[in-house]
C-alpha positions in Angstrom: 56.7 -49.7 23.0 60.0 -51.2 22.5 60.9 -51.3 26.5 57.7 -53.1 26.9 58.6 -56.2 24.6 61.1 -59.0 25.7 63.0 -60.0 22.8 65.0 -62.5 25.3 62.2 -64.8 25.6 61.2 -67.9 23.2 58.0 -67.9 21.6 55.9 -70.7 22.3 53.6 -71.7 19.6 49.8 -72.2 20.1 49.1 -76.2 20.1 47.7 -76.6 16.6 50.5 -75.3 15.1 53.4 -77.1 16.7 51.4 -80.3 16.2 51.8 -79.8 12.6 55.1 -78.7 12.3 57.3 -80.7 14.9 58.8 -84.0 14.8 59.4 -86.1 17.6 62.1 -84.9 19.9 61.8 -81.5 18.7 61.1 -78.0 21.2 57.9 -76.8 20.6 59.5 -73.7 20.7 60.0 -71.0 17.6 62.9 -68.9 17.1 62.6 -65.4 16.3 65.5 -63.5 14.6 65.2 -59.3 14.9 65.1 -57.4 12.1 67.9 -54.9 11.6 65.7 -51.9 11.6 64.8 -53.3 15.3 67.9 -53.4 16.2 69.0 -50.3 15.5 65.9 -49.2 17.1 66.8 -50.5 20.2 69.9 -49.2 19.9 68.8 -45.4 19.3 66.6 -46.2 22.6 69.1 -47.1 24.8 71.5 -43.7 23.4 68.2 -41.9 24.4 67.9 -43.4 27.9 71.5 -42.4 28.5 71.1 -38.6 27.5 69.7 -35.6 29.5 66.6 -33.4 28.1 68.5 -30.9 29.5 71.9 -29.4 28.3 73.5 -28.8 32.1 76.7 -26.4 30.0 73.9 -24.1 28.7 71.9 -24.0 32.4 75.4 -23.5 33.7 76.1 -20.5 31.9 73.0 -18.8 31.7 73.2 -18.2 35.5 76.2 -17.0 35.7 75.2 -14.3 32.8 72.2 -13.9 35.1 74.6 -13.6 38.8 76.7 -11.0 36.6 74.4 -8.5 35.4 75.2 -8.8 31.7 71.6 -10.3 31.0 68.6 -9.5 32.1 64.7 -11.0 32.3 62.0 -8.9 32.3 59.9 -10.6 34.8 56.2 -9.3 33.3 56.8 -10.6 30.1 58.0 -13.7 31.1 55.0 -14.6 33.5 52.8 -13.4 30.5 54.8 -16.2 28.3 54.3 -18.8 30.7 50.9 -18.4 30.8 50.3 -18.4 27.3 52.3 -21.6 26.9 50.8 -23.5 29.5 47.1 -21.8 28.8 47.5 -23.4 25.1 48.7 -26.7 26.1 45.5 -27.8 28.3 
C-alpha cells in the first residue's frame, strides 16, 4: 500500500553490503530516488484522499425531487433490491 511505505526515510543497508561498498568517512546510508510512475501514484492518492464517494449536488437534489412530489419510490421494490444486492455480496 502506498500510505503504508515512508519514502522520507533513508535506507540503511544490511552490514555486508556497506562494508563492501563504503569508504572511509562515508554514511552507511543509500539513497533511493522514486520513480515517476511512483510519483504520480502518490499523487493520484492524495487527489483520491481529498474527494468524496459521494456526489453531495446529486444527494441534494434527489430530495428535494423526493420533498416535491415529482419522483416517486416504490418502496416494495426497492426493499426487494436491497436484499438482492446485499444477499449476493456475502
Amino acid at each position: 500500500m502506498i500510505g503504508k511505505v515512508s519514502h522520507s526515510q533513508p535506507m540503511v543497508l544490511p552490514p555486508e553490503v556497506t562494508n563492501k561498498t563504503t569508504k572511509s568517512g562515508t554514511s552507511n546510508v543509500a539513497q533511493v530516488e522514486l520513480s515517476s510512475a511512483l510519483k504520480s501514484l502518490q499523487s493520484a492518492k492524495t487527489s483520491m484522499d481529498k474527494t468524496s464517494d459521494v456526489d453531495m449536488n446529486k444527494v441534494a437534489e434527489m430530495k428535494a425531487l423526493l420533498g416535491s412530489g415529482k419522483v416517486s419510490v416504490n418502496l416494495d421494490n426497492l426493499a426487494g433490491s436491497m436484499l438482492d444486492f446485499y444477499q449476493d455480496n456475502e
